[in-house]
Z-matrix of the N, CA and C atoms (Angstrom, degrees):
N
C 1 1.445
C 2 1.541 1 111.15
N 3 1.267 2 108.89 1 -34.40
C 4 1.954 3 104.88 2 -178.47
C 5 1.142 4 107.83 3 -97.26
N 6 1.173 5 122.51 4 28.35
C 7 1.520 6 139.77 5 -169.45
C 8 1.375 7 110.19 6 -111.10
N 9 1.625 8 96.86 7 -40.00
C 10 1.574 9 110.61 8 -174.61
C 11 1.476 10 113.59 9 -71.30
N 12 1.777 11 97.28 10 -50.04
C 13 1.362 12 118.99 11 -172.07
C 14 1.631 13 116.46 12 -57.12
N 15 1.663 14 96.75 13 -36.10
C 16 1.709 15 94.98 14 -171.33
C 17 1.457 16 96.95 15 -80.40
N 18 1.332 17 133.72 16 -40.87
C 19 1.541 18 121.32 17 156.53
C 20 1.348 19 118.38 18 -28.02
N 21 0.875 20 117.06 19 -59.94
C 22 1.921 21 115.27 20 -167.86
C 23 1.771 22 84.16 21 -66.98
N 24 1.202 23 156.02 22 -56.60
C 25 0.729 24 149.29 23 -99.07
C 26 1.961 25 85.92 24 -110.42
N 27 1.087 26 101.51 25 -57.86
C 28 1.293 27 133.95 26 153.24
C 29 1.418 28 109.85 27 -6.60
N 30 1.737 29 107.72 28 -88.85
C 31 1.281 30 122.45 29 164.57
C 32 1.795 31 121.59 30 -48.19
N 33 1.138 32 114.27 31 -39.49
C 34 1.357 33 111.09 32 -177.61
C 35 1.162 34 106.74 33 -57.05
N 36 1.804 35 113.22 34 -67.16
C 37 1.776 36 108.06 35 -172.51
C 38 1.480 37 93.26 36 -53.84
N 39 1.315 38 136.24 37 -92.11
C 40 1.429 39 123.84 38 -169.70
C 41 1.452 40 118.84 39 -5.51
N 42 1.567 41 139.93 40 -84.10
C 43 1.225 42 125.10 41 152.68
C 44 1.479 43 133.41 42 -11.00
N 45 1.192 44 112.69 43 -20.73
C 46 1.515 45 116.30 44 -146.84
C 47 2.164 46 81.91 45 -110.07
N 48 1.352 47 97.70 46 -59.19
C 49 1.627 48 103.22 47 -176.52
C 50 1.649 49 101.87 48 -74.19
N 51 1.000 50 137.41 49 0.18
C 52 1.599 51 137.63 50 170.87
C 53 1.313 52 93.20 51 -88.34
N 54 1.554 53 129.49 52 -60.71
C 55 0.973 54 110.30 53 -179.25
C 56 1.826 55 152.96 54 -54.19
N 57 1.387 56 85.20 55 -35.53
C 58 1.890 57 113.08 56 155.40
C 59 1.654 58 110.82 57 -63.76
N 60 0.844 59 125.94 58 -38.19
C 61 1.652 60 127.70 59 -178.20
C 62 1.644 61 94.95 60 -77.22
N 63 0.971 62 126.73 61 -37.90
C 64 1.438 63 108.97 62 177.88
C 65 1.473 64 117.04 63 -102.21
N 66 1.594 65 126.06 64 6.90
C 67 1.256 66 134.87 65 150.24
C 68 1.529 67 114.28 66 -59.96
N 69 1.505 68 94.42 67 -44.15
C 70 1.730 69 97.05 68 -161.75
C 71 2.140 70 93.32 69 -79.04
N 72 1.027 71 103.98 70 -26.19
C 73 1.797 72 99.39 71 -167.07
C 74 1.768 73 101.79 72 -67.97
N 75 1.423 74 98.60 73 -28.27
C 76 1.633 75 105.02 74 -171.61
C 77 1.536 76 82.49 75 -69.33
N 78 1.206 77 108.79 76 -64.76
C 79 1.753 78 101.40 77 -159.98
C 80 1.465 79 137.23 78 -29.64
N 81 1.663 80 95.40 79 -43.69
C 82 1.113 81 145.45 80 -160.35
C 83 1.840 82 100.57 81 -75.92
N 84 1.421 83 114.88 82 -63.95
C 85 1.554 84 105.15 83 141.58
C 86 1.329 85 143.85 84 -46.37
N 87 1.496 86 118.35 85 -40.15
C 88 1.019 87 118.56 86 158.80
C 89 1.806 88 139.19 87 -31.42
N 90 1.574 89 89.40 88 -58.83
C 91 1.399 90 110.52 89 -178.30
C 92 1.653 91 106.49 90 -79.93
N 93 1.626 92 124.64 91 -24.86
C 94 1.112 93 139.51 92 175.09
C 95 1.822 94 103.59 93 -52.26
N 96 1.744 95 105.49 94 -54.57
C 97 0.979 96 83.05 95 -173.46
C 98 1.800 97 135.69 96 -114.76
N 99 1.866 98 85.80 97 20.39
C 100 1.427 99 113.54 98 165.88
C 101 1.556 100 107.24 99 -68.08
N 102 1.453 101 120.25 100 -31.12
C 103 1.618 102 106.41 101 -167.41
C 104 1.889 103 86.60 102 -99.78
N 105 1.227 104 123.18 103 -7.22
C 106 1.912 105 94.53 104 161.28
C 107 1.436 106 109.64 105 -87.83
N 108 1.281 107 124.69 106 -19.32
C 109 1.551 108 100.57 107 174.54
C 110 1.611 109 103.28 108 -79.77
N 111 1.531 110 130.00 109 -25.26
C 112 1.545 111 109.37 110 173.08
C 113 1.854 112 97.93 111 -71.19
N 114 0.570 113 160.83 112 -13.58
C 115 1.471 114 163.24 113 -177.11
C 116 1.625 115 105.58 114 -72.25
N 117 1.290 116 104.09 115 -58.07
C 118 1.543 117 87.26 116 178.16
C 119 1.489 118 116.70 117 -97.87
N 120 1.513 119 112.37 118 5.10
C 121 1.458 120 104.44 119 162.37
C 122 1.737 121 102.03 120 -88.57
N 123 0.921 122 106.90 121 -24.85
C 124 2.101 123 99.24 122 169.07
C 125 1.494 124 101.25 123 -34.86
N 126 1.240 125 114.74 124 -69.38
C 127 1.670 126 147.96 125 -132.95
C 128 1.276 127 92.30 126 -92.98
N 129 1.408 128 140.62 127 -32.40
C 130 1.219 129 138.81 128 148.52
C 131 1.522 130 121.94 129 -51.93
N 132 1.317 131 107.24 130 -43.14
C 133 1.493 132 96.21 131 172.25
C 134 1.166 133 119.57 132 -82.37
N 135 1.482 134 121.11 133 -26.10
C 136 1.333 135 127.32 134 -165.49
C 137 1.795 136 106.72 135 -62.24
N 138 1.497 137 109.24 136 -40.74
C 139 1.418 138 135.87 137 -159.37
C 140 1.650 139 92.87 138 -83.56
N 141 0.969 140 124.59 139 -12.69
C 142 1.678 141 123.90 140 -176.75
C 143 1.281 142 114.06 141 54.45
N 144 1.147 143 131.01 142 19.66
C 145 1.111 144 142.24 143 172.62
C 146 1.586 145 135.89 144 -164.32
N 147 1.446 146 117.70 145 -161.83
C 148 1.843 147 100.19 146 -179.87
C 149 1.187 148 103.20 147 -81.97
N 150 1.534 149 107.86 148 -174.13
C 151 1.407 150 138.11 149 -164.59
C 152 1.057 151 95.04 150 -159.98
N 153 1.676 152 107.53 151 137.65
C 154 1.434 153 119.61 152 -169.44
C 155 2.179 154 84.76 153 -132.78
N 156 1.093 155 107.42 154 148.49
C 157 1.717 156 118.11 155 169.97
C 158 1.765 157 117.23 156 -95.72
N 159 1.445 158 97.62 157 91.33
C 160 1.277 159 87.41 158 152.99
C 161 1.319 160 160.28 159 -39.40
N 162 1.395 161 121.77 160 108.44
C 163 1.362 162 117.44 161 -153.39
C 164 1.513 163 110.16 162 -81.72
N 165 0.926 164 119.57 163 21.87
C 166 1.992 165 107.45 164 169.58
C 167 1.972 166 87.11 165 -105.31
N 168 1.612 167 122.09 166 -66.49
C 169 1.373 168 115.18 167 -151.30
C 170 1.497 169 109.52 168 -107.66
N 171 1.393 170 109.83 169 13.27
C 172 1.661 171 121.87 170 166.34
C 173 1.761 172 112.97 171 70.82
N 174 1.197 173 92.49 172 -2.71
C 175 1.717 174 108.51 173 -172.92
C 176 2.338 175 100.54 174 -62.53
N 177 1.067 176 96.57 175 139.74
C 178 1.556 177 107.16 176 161.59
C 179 1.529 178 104.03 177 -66.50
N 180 1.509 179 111.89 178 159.54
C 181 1.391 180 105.88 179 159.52
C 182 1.442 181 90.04 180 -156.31
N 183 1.546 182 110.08 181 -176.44
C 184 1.377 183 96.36 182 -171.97
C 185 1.682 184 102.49 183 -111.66
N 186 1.141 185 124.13 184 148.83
C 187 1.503 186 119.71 185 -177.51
C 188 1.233 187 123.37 186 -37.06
N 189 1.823 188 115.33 187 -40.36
C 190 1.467 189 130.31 188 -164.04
C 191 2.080 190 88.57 189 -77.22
N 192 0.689 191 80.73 190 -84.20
C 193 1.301 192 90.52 191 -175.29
C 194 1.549 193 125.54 192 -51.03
N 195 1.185 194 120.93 193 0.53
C 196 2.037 195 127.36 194 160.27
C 197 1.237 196 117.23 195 -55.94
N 198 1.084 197 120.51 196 165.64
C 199 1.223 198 139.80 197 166.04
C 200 1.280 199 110.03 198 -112.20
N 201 2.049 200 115.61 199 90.15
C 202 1.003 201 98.94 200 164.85
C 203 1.588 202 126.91 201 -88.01
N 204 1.743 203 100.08 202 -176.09
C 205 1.030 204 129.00 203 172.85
C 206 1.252 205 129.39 204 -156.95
N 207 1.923 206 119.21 205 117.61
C 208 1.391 207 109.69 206 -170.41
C 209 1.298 208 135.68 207 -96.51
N 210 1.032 209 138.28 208 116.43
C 211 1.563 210 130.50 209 -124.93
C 212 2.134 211 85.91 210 -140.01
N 213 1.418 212 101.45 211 115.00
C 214 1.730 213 103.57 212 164.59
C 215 1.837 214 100.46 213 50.43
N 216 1.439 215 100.79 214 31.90
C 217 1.822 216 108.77 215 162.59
C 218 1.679 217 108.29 216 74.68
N 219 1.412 218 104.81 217 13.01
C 220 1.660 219 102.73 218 174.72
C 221 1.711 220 107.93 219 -138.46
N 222 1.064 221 101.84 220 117.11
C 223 1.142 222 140.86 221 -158.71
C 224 1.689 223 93.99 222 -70.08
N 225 1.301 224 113.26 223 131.52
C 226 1.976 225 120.51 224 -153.49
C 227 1.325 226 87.31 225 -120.63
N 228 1.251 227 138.03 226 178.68
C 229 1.149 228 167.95 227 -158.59
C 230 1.646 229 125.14 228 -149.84
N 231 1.351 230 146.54 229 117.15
C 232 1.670 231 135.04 230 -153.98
C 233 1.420 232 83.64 231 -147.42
N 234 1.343 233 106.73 232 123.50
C 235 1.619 234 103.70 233 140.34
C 236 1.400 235 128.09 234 -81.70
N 237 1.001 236 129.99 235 23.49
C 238 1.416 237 145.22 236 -177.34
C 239 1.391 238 122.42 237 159.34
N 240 1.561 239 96.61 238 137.44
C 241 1.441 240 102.33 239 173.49
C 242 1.916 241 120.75 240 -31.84
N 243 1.263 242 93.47 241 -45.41
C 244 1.691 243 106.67 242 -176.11
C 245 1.559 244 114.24 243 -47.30
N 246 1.736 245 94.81 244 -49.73
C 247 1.601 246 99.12 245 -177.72
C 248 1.429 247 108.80 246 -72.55
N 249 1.106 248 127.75 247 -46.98
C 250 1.826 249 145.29 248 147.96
C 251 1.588 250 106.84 249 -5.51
N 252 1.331 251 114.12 250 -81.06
C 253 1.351 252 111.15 251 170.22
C 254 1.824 253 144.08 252 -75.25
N 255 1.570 254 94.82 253 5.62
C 256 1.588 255 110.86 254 164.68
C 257 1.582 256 105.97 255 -92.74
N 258 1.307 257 96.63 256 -49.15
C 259 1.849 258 92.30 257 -176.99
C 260 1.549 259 111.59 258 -49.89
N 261 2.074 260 122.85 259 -24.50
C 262 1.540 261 126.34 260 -153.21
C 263 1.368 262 88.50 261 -93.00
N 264 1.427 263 114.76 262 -47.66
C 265 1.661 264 116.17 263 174.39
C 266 1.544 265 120.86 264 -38.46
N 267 1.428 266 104.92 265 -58.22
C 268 1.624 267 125.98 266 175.48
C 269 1.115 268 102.23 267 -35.43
């Protein structure tokens, strides 16, 4: 009989501390990815203008300052020549 009980008892805290460990991991993303959207709204203002995401290294850049390239009538965005010529290879 106290065998049973410290089992249930067992399981409850267990449940109980599983559940906090995956409160705090949610959180923990949460706030992860509350400070990259203030990050690129910083960098948005800072840049006085838009920011377009380069599609080879995911980096922001700022419109004035890209390296474009117009590819099938839509106009791409590079933070560098480097990323520029992997995306043309691709």
């Amino acid at each position: 009989m106290f065998r049973n009980v410290f089992r249930l008892i067992l399981i409850f805290v267990g449940t109980l501390f599983l559940r906090q460990a995956v409160l705090f991991v949610m959180r923990a993303f949460t706030q992860l990815s509350g400070s990259r959207a203030a990050a690129s709204q910083t960098a948005r203002q800072q840049s006085g203008g838009e920011l377009k995401k380069d599609p080879v290294c995911g980096t922001f850049v700022a419109v004035a300052s890209s390296i474009k390239r117009t590819v099938n009538g839509e106009v791409i965005h590079f933070c560098s020549t480097a990323c520029r010529d992997k995306y043309l290879v691709a």
